[in-house]
C-alpha positions in Angstrom: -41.5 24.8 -10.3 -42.3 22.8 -13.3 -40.0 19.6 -12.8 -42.1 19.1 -9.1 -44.4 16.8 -10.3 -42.0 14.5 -11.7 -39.6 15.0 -8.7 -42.9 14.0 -6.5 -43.6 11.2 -8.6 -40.1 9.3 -8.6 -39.5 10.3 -4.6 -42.9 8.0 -3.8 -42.1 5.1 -6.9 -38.4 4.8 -4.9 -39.5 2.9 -1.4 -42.1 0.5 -3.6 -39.3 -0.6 -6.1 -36.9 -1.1 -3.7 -38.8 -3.9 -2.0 -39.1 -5.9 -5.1 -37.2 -8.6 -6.2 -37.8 -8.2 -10.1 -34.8 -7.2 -12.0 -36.3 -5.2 -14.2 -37.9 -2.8 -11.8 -34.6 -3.1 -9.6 -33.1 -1.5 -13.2 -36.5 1.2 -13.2 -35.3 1.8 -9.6 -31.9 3.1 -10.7 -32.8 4.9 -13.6 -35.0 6.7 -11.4 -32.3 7.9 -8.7 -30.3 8.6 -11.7 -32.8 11.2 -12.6 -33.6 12.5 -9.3 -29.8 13.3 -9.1 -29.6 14.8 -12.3 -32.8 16.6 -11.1 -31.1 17.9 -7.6 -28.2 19.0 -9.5 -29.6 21.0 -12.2 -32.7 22.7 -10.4 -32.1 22.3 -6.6 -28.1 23.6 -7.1 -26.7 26.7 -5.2 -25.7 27.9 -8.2 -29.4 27.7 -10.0 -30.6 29.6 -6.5 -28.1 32.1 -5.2 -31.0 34.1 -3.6 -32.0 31.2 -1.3 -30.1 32.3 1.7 -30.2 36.3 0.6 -33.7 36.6 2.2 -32.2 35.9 5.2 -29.3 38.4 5.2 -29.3 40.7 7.9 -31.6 38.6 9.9 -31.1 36.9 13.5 -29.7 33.9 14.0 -29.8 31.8 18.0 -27.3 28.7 17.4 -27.2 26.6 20.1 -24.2 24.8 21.0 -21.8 26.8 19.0 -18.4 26.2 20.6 -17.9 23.3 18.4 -18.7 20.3 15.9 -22.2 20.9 14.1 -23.0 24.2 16.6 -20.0 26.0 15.4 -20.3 24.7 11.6 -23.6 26.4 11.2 -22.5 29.4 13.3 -19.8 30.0 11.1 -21.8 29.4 7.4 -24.4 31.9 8.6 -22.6 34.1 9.8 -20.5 34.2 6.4 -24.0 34.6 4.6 -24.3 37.5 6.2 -26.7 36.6 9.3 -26.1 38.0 12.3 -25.6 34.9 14.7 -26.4 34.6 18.3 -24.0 32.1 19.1 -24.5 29.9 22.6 -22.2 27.4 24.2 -21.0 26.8 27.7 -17.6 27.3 26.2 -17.6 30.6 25.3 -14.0 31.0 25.1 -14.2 28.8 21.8 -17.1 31.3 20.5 -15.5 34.4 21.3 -12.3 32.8 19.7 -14.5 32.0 16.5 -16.1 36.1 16.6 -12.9 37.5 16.6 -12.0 35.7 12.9 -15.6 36.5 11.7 -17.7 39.2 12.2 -21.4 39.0 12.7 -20.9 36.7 15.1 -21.6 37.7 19.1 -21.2 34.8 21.9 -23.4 34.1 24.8 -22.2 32.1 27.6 -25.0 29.3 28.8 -25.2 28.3 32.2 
């Protein structure tokens, strides 16, 4: 990527601004996040890199605590990428409740 070296060079200049108390570095400081969002938006964007999570289509997924909060979040977005998810909880009933509205989902109780 060609913006890399840029991207590198304002992630380590960040931490060192921050700590000084010179206005005019504080105002090279925002600048500098400016960019780095402007950078994230237009090169790092799902829409810039639709084949990102394509690679991993059709692949196998072990999620871990999957009956609920974070566990079932990520269950449920690969599973809608097209993984095939493994998903583990104590609770299965909640998983096999979550398989039934999605495919590629299968649930595993955990003892």
């Amino acid at each position: 990527m060609e913006h890399r070296s840029e991207y590198n060079r304002f992630i380590h200049m960040i931490p060192a601004l921050w700590k000084t108390q010179r206005s005019e570095e504080k105002k090279s400081l925002v600048y500098s996040i400016k960019y780095l969002t402007y950078f994230i938006l237009t090169y790092i964007s799902p829409q810039n890199c639709p084949s990102l999570m394509d690679r991993w289509a059709g692949k196998v997924a072990l999620v871990t605590g999957a009956s609920s909060g974070i566990g079932a979040a990520v269950a449920a977005s690969l599973a809608r990428k097209g993984m095939k998810v493994v998903a583990c909880a104590r609770r299965v009933e909640r998983i096999q409740d979550m398989a039934k509205k999605q495919k590629n989902i299968w649930p595993y109780k955990v003892l």
